[in-house]
VOLOVEX-544992 format. One record per residue (C-alpha): x, y, z; residue in one letter. Coordinates in steps of 0.05 Angstrom, whole numbers, plus 5000, padded with zeros to 4 digits. Layout:
BEGIN
XYZA
...
***
This chain:
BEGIN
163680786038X
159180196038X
153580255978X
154279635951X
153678915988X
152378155979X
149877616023X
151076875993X
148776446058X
146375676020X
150775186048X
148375246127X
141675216158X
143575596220X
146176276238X
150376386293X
152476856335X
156476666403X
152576116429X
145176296401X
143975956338X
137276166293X
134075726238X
135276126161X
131775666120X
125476086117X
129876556093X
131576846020X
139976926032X
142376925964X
143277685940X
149677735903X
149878395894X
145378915927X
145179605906X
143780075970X
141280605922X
135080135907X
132980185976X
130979465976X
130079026033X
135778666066X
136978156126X
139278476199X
140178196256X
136078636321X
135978476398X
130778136432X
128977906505X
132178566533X
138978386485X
140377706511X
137477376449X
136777566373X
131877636314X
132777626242X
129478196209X
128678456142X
128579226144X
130079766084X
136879956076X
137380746077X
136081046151X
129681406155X
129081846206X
122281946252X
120782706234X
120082446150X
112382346148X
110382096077X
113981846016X
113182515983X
118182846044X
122582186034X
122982315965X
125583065972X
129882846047X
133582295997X
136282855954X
139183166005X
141582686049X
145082006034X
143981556098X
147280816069X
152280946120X
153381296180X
159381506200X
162681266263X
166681846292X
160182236281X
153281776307X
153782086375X
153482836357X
148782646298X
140482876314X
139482276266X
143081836302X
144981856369X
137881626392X
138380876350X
146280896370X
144680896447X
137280436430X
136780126361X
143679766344X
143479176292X
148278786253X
147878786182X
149678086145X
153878136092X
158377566048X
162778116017X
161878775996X
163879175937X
168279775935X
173080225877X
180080385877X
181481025830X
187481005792X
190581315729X
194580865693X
200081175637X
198081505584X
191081655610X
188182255624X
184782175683X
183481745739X
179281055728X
174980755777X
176579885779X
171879545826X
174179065879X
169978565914X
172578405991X
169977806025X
172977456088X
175576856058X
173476046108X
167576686123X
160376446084X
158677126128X
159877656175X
156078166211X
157578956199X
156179406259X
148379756237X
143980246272X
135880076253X
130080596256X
122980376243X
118480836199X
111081006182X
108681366125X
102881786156X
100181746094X
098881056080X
100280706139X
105480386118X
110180126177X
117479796166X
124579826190X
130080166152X
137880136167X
143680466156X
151280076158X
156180466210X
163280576170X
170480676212X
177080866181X
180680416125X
185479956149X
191879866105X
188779426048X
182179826048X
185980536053X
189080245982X
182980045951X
178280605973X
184081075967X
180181605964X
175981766025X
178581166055X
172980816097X
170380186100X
165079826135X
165279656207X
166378916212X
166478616274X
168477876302X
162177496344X
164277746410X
164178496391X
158378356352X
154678046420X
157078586453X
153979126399X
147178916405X
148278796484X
144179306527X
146279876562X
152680016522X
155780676543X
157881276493X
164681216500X
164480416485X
160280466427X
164380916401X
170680466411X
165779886377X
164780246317X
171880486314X
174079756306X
178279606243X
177978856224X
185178686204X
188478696135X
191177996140X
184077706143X
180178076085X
181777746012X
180178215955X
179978175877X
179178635819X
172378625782X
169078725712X
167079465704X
160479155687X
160478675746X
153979025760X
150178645705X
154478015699X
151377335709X
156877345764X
158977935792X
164077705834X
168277375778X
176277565788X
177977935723X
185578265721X
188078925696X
195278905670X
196179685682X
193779745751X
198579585815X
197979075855X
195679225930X
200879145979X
***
């Protein structure tokens, strides 16, 4: 699954998508690493101007469904439900879902994303978990296929957009490095990420959308500290002589 992401966006001052471009200086796009158990604030991208132009949007990441009314029923909901990601095969049969899946799609920015491989290398007992950061290498971002909800705590007022990141299947690389539920994020190229946030998509191709597996051959990934968490630089390649090289 997707918990953990980065957005490193400093070089350009424009975002683009097909041919709409949107100004990003006014915008803080340097998170390295993001935590999605924080439930911080990150940058998506929504549909304006009945979908033929965009916004960029900072909204909560961790869907929050309308029928949670205060932080106290968030607090207990979050406990029993983890809502980072959504699961493709499942959005349209899901009561949380299916209503933002047919009205409230989004992208999600990322730079790269975080992910472990278990393994257990001779002599061990049991299996170890080595992170892995995957990035699209020429790539300063991409967009992730998202579904957006806004919320109000009826208790405070309090009104803001959360998110959640859709996952499909692991393609051959990711089925190696998640290898053990095997998902990744779904990534998509400009024109199926137009088409995403497009109006009037119907159930059968928004389920094809967020089946999409971005290939193998265009995903570079790389072994990480186990305490890239805290590291000045989280992303720093570090090697493991007993783990297996991904094929």
């Amino acid at each position: 699954m997707c918990y953990y992401n980065s957005i490193k966006v400093a070089k350009i001052n424009f975002l683009k998508l097909l041919e709409i471009q949107k100004e990003i200086s006014n915008y803080q796009l340097l998170k390295p690493i993001q935590n999605g158990f924080d439930y911080a604030k990150w940058p998506i991208l929504k549909p304006v101007a009945h979908c033929k132009d965009f916004e960029i949007g900072i909204a909560q990441w961790g869907f929050i469904p309308p029928w949670i009314k205060n932080t106290e029923e968030l607090v207990t909901f979050r406990k029993q439900f983890l809502t980072l990601n959504a699961k493709s095969e499942t959005i349209l049969q899901s009561k949380m879902f299916y209503d933002a899946s047919l009205k409230r799609r989004c992208l999600v920015l990322s730079s790269g994303f975080y992910e472990w491989r278990h393994y257990k290398p001779i002599g061990e007992k049991k299996e170890i978990a080595y992170p892995y950061f995957i990035h699209l290498p020429g790539k300063e971002y991409f967009y992730m296929a998202g579904l957006w909800q806004p919320w109000t705590d009826q208790q405070t007022g309090e009104t803001f957009d959360t998110f959640t990141i859709v996952t499909t299947k692991a393609n051959s690389v990711m089925g190696q490095v998640h290898n053990k539920k095997k998902r990744m994020p779904t990534i998509l190229p400009e024109i199926l990420a137009a088409e995403w946030i497009s109006d009037h998509i119907p159930d059968k191709r928004i389920q094809e959308i967020t089946s999409y597996q971005i290939p193998s051959e265009l995903m570079s990934i790389h072994t990480l500290s186990k305490n890239f968490r805290t590291d000045d630089d989280p992303q720093k390649e570090v090697h493991y002589a007993e783990l297996p090289p991904i094929t």
